[in-house]
N, C-alpha and C positions, 0 to 999 in steps of 0.2 A: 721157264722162259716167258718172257712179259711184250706180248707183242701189242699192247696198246700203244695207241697214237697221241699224240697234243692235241687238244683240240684247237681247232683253227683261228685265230683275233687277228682284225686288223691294225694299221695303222703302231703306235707306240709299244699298244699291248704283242701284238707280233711279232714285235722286232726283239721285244725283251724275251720273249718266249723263246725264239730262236735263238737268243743270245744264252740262254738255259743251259738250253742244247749240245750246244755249243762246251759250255766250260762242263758239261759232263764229259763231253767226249777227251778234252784236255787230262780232266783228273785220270780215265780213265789210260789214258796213251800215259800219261805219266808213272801207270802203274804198271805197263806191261813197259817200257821200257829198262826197267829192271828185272822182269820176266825173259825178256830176252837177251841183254845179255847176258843173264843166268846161263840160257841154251845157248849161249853159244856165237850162234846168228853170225860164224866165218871169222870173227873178228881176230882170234889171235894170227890167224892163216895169211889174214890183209895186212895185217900191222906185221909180223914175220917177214912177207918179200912184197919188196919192194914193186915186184913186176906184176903183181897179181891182181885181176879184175872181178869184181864179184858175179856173180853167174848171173843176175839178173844185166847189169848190162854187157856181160862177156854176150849172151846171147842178140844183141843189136848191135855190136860194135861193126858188122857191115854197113848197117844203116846210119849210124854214127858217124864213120866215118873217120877223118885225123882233126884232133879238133885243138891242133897247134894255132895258138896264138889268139882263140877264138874266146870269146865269154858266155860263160853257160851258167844257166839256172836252174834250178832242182826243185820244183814244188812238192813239198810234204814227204820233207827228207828225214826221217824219222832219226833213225841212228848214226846215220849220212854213211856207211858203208860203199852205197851206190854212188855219193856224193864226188869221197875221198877215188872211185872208181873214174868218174870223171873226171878229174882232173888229172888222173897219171895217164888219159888220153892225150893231152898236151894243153887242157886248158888256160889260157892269160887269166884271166878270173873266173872263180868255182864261187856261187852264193846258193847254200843251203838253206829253206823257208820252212818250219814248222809249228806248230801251233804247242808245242807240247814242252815247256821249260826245261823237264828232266830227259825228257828226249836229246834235247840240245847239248844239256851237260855232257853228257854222253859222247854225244857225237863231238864235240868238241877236242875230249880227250882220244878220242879214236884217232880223229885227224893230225891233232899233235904229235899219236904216238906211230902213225905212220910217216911222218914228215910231210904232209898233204895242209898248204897255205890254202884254206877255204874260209869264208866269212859266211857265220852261223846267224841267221835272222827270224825270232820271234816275233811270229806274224801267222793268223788265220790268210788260209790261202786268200780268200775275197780280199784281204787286204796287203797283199805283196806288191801292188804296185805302187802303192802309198809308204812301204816300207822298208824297201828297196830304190837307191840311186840306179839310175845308168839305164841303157836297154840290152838285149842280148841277143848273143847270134844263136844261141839255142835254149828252147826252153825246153826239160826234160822232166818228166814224172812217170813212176811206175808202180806195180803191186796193189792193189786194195787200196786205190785211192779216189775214186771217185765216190765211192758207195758214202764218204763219209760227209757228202758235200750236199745242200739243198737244194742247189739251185743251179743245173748244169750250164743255163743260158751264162747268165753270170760270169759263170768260171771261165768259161771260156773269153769271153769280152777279159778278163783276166790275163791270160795267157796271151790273147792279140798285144794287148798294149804293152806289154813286157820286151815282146820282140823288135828290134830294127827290122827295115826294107829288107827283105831276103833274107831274115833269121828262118829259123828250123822251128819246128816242132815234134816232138817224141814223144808218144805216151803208148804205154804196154799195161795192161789192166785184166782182171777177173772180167771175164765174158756176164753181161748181162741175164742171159738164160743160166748160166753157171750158178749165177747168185739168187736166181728164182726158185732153185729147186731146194726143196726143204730137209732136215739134217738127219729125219727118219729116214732110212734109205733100206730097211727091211720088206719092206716088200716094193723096194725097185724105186726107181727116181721119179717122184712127183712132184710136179710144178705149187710151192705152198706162199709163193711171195710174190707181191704185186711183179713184174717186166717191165713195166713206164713209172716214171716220174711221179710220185705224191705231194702234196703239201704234207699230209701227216709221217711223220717217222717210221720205221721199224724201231722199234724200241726193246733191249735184249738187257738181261740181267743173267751174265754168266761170271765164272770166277776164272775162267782159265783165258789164254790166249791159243793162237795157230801156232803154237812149237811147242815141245814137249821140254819139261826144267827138272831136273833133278831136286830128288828130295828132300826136305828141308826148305828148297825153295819159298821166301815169308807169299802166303796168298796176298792177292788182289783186294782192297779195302774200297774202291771205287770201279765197283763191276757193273756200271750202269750203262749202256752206250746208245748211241741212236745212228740207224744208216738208213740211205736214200737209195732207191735200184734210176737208173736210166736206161732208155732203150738206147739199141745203136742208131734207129733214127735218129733219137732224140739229139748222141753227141754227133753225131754227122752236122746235124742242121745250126747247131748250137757254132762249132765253128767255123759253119760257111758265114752261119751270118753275122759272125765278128769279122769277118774278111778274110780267113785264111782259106789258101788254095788247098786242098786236096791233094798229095803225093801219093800215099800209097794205104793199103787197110786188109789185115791179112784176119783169120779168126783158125785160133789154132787146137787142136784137140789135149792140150798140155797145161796141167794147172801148178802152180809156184808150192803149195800148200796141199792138203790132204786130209780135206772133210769126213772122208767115207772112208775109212782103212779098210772096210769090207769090201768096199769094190774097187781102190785104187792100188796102183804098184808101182814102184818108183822107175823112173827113169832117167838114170844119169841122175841132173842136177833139180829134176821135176815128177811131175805124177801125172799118171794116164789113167780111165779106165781101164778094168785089167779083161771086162769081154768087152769088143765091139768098141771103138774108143772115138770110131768119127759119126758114132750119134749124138756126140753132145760139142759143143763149141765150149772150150774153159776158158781161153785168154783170147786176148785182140792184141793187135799192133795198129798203128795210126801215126802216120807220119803228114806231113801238113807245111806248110811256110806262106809266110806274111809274102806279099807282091811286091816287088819294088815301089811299085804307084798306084794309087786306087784304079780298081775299075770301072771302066762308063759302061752304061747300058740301058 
């Protein structure tokens, strides 16, 4: 595992560097997208019945809400599973944004073959609002997606301007300290990865992905990726100071995925530790909405 960083340039040479970055992380997602649906990843189960919600947003669909007649967007909708979920909410327009070509393929035919009219848009998140028409009553993202982002300020200034006066926001993600603690886990959870914000990468060089693919399965040819941690300060502060209000912020002991088979055990449609489980925080919830009007002050 290669956990050196970029080193730092300003100016053009920067931009080009992170733009590196960047179509690493592409080639990479393009390669586990057929990694997963290899596993599987629910799809014939979604495309099968028609009534069925993927467990990442079955789990929010309180917060969710009825989202008849409404238009919602999906940042960094990978195979659009969750995508095609929102929209059997009652969506008017579903627009799925990922950065990743073969991802989208994918997701495309998923949607088709559930009968779910979504419009699929190739675009680095930083640039979905530049890539995307319209604004939205909801903007939605979840699973392992911030980590893979530079620049949380940004993103967020991202997500403001996508939304109309009174749209929503939704995002459910890997807990910050979840993603700090490092992959040895034999002698017990140590914190091995920055908590806040870097300019330099994590930078990993593995061949597998987070699910497991039957045999045969072709390896990975672009095993190279680069992630960013954020504190929850950090997105606290990030989208207050795009303008959005604050609704709700839960941090839950329940992770999507299953790092440490040594110490986790499944639960339902998730993983917990399997001693002691509310010593560590794995997931967040963040609910949030744009104002009708700016605020004075």
């Amino acid at each position: 595992m290669d956990t050196t960083g970029t080193p730092h340039r300003t100016g053009t040479d920067d931009a080009r560097a992170r733009q590196r970055l960047f179509e690493d992380n592409r080639a990479n997602w393009d390669d586990r997208a057929a990694l997963h649906v290899a596993s599987g990843y629910g799809i014939e189960e979604l495309v099968a019945d028609p009534s069925l919600i993927s467990p990442e947003v079955a789990q929010d669909r309180g917060r969710l809400g009825d989202l008849t007649g409404l238009d919602v967007i999906h940042l960094q909708c990978h195979l659009g599973t969750d995508t095609v979920s929102l929209s059997r909410l009652g969506a008017r327009r579903t627009v799925g944004v990922d950065l990743s070509p073969s991802s989208l393929s994918r997701a495309r035919e998923i949607a088709d073959r559930a009968g779910a009219g979504i419009e699929f848009v190739e675009a680095n998140v930083y640039d979905a609002r530049e890539a995307v028409a319209g604004d939205f009553d909801l903007v939605y993202t979840s699973i392992g997606v911030l980590c893979w982002l530079p620049d949380v300020a940004a993103w967020a200034r991202v997500v403001a301007s996508l939304l109309r006066p009174g749209g929503r926001f939704l995002i459910r993600d890997d807990h910050p300290m979840f993603m700090a603690v490092g992959d040895d886990v034999s002698d017990g959870l140590k914190i091995e990865q920055p908590y806040f914000q870097r300019e330099q990468p994590m930078t990993w060089d593995q061949e597998g992905s987070y699910v497991p693919v039957p045999e045969g399965t072709p390896r990975m040819t672009h095993t190279v990726s680069h992630e960013w941690n954020h504190s929850i300060g950090e997105i606290l502060t990030a989208l207050l100071q795009a303008g959005l209000v604050l609704d709700s912020f839960e941090e839950v002991p329940f992770a999507a995925w299953c790092p440490w088979p040594e110490l986790m055990v499944r639960d339902g449609d998730r993983y917990r530790l399997r001693e002691d489980p509310d010593r560590l925080a794995l997931q967040y919830v963040l609910t949030a909405h744009r104002p009708d009007s700016p605020s004075h002050g």
